[in-house]
Structure formats: C-alpha cells, structure tokens
VEXLUM-302606 format. One line per field, with one value per atom (N, C-alpha, C, O): residue number from 1; residue in one letter; x, y, z. Coordinates in steps of 0.2 Angstrom, whole numbers. Layout:
% VEXLUM-302606
num = [NUM, ...] .
residuo = [A, ...] .
X = [X, ...] .
Y = [Y, ...] .
Z = [Z, ...] .
//
This chain:
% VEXLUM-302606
num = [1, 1, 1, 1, 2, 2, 2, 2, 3, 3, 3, 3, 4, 4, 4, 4, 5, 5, 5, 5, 6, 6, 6, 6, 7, 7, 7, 7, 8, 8, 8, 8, 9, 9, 9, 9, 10, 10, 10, 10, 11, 11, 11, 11, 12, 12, 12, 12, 13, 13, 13, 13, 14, 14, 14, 14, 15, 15, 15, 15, 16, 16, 16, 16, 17, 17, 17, 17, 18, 18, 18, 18, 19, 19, 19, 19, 20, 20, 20, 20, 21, 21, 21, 21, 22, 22, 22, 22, 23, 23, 23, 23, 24, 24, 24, 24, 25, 25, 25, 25, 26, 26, 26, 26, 27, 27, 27, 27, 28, 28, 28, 28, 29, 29, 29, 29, 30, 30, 30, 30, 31, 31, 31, 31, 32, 32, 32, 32, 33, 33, 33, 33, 34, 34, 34, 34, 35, 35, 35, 35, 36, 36, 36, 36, 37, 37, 37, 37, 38, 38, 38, 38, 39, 39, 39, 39, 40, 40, 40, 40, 41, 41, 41, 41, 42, 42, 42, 42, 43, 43, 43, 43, 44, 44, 44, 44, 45, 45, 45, 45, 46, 46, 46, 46, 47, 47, 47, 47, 48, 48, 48, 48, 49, 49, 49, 49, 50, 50, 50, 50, 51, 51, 51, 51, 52, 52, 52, 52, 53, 53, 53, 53, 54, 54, 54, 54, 55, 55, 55, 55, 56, 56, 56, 56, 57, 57, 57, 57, 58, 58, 58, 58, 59, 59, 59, 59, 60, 60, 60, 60, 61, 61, 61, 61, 62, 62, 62, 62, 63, 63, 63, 63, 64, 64, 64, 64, 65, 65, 65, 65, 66, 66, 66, 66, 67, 67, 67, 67, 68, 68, 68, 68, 69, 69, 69, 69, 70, 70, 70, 70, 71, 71, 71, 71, 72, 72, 72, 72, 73, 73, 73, 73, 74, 74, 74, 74, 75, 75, 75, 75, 76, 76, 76, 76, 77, 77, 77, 77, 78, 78, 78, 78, 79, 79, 79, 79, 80, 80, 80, 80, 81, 81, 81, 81, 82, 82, 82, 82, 83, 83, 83, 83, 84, 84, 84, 84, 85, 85, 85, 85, 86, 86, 86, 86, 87, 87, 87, 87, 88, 88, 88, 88, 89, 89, 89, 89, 90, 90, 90, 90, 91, 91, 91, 91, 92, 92, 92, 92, 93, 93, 93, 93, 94, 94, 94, 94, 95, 95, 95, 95, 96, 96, 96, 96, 97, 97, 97, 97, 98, 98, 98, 98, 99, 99, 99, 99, 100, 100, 100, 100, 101, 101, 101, 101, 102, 102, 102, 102] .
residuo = [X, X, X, X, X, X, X, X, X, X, X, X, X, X, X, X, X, X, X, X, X, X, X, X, X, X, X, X, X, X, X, X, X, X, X, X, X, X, X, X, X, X, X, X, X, X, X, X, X, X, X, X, X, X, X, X, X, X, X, X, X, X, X, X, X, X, X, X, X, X, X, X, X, X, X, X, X, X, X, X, X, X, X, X, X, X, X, X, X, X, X, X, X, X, X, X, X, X, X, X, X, X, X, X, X, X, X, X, X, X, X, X, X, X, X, X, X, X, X, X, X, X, X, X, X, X, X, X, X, X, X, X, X, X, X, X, X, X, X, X, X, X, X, X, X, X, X, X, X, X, X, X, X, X, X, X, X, X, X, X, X, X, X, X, X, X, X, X, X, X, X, X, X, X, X, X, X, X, X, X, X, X, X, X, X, X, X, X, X, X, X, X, X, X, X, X, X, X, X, X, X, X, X, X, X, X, X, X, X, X, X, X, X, X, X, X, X, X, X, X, X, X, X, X, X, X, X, X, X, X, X, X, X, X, X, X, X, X, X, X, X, X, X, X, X, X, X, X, X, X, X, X, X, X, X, X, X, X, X, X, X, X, X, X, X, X, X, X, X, X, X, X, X, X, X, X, X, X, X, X, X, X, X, X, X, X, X, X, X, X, X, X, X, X, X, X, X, X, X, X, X, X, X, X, X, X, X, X, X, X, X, X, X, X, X, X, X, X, X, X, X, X, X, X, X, X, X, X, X, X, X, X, X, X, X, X, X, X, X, X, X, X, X, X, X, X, X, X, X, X, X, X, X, X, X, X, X, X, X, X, X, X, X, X, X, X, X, X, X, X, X, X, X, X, X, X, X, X, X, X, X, X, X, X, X, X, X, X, X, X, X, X, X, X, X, X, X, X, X, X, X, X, X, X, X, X, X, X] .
X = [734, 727, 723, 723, 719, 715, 709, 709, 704, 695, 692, 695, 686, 679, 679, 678, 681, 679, 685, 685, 690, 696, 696, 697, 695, 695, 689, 690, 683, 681, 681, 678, 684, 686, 690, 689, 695, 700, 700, 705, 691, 689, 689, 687, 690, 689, 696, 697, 702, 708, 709, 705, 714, 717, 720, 719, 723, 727, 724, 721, 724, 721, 728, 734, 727, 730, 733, 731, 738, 745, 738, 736, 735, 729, 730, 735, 726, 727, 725, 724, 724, 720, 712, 708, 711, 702, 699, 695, 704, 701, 703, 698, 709, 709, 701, 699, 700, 694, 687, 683, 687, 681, 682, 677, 689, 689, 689, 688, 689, 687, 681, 679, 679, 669, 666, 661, 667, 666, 666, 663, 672, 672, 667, 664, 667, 663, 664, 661, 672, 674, 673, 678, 667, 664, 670, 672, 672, 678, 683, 684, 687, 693, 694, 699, 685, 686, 684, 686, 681, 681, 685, 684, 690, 697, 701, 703, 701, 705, 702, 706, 695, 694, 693, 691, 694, 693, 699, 698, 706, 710, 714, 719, 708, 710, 704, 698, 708, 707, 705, 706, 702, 700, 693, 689, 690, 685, 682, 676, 688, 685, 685, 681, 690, 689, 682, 679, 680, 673, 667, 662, 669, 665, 665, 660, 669, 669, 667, 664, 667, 666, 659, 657, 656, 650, 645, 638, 648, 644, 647, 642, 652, 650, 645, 643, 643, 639, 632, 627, 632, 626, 624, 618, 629, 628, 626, 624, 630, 630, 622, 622, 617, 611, 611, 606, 616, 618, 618, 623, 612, 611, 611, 610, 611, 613, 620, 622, 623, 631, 636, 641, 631, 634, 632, 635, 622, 623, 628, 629, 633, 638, 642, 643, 645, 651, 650, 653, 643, 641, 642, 645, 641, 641, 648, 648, 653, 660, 664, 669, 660, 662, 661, 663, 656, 652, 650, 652, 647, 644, 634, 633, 629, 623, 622, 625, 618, 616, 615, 611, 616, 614, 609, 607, 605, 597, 597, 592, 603, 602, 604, 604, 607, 607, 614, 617, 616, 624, 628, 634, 625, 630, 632, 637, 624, 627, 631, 634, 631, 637, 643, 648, 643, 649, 655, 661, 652, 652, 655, 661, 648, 652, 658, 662, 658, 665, 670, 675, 670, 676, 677, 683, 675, 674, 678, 684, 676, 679, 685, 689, 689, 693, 699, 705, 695, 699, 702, 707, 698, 699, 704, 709, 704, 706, 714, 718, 715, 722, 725, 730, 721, 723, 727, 732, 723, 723, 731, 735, 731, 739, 745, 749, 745, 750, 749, 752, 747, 748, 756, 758] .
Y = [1004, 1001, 1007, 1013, 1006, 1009, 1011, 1007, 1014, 1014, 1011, 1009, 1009, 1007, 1014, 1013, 1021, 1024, 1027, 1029, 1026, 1028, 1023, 1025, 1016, 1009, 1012, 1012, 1015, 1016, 1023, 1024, 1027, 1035, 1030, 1030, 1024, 1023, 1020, 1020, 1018, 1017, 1020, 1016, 1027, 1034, 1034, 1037, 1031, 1031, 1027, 1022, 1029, 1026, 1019, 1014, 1020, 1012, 1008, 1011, 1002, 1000, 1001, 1001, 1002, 1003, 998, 993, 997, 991, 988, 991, 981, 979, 972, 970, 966, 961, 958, 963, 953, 952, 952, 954, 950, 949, 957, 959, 961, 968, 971, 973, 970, 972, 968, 970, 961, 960, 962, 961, 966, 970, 976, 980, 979, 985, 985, 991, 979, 978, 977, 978, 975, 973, 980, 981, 986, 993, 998, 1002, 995, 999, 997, 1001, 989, 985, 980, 978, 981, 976, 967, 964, 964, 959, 951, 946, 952, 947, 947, 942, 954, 955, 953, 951, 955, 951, 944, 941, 943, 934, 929, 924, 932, 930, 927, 922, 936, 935, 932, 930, 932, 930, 920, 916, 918, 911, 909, 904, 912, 910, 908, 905, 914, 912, 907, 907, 901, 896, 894, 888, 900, 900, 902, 903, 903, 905, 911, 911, 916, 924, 924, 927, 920, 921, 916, 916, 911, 908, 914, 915, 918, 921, 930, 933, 931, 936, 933, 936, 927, 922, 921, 920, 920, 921, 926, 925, 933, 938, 939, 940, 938, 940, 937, 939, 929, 923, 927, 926, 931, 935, 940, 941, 944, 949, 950, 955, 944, 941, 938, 936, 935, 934, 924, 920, 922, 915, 913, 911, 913, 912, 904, 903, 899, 890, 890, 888, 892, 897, 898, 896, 905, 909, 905, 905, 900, 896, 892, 891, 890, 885, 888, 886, 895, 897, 899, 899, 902, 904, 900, 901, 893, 887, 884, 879, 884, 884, 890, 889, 896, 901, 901, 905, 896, 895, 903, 908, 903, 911, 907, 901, 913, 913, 917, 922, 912, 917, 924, 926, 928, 937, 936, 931, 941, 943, 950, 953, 952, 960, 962, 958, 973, 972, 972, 974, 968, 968, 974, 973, 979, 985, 985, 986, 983, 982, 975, 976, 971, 965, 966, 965, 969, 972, 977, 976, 982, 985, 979, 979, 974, 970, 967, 966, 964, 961, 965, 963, 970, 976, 979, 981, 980, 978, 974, 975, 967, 961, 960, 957, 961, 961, 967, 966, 971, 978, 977, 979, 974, 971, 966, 968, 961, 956, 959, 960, 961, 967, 969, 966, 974, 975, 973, 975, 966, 962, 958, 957, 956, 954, 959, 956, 965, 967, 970, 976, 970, 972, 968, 969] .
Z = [366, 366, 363, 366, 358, 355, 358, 363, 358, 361, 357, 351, 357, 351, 348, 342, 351, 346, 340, 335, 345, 340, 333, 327, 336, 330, 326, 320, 329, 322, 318, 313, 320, 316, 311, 305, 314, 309, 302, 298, 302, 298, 292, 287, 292, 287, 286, 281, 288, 286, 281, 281, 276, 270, 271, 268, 275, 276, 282, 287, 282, 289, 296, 294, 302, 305, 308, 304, 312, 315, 321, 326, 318, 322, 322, 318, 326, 326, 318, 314, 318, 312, 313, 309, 318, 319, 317, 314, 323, 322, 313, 310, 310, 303, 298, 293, 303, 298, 299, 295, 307, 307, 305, 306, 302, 298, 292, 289, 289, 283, 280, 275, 286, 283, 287, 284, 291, 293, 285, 283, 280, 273, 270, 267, 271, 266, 258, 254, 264, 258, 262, 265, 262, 267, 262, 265, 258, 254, 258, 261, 259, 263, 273, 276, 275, 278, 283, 288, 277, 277, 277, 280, 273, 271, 277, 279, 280, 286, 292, 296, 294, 299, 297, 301, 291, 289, 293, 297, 292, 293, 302, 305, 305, 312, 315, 314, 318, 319, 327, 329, 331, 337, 336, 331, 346, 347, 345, 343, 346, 343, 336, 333, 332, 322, 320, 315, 328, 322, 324, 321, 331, 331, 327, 325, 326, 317, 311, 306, 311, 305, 304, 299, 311, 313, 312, 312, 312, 312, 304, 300, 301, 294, 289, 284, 292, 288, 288, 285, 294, 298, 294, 292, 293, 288, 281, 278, 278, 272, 273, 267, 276, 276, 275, 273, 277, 278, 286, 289, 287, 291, 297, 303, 291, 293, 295, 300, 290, 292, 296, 298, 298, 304, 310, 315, 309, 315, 317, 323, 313, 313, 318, 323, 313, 318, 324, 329, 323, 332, 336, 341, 336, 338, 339, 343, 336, 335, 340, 342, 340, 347, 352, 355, 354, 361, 361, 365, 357, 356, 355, 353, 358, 356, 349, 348, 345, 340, 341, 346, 338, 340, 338, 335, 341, 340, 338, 335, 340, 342, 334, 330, 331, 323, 324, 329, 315, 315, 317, 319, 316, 322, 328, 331, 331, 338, 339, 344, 336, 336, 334, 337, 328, 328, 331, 331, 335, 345, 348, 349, 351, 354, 353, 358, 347, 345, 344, 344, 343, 343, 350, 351, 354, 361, 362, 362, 362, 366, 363, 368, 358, 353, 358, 360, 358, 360, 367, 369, 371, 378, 378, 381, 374, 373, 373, 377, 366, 364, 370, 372, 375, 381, 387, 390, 386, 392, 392, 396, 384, 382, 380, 377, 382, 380, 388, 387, 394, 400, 403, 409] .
//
C-alpha cells in the first residue's frame, strides 16, 4: 500500500507504477495526458470509474457531463478545486486498495 504522497512523487516517475486502473487514470490526468485517462476510467464500469469519469468531464470544463457521472457515482457534484477532488479520490482509491489486499 502506497500513501497520497508516495502516489503522487510517483507522478515524476517514467513509467507508471504496478496500480489499479482507476489510480493509473488519476496518474495520468496528474501528467496531463487527460485522453489516457479517460480511456481508462471509461472502461471501469462501477461507482468509483463513474466517479474519476466525473471528475475528468469536471476538468475538461463539461460540466452537463460530469453532472451525469457524479450522479451515476452516488457522488455530489464537487464544489471544492479539481486538486482537492483529485486528493479526495486518490485517497478513497488508496483506502480502497488497502482494504482489499488485508
């Protein structure tokens, strides 16, 4: 199990690191490649990928969008800035991780 701060040093790394996919997609959109993780959080088909999916429609400034997916995560729309959302969700991501390899 990695910390939020380890997950994000890892961001300055060349390769992405051995991660879920959700976390590989908020290390993707942390570079700024927001296509790469798009990609990958389309493809996860639960609560936590509509809500990465929701925060990149957020970021990308599609905001009708990201209402969708927030709503599709039983997530409230954020209010707060995409950095601190993105904390959050690498946070809950991170916990998450934890709790299933215990």
């Amino acid at each position: 199990m990695i910390t939020l701060e380890e997950f994000k040093k890892s961001v300055s790394a060349p390769a992405v690191p051995d991660l879920s996919p959700l976390l590989r997609a908020l290390w993707h959109d942390a570079r700024g490649d927001w296509d790469e993780a798009h990609r990958i959080a389309q493809d996860v088909e639960d609560k936590a990928g509509a809500w990465v999916h929701a925060y990149l429609h957020r970021k990308e400034g599609d905001l009708g969008n990201a209402a969708y997916w927030y709503r599709r995560a039983g997530q409230p729309v954020a209010t707060d800035s995409v950095d601190e959302e993105w904390n959050r969700i690498a946070t809950a991501l991170l916990r998450e991780t934890l709790s299933t390899n215990i």
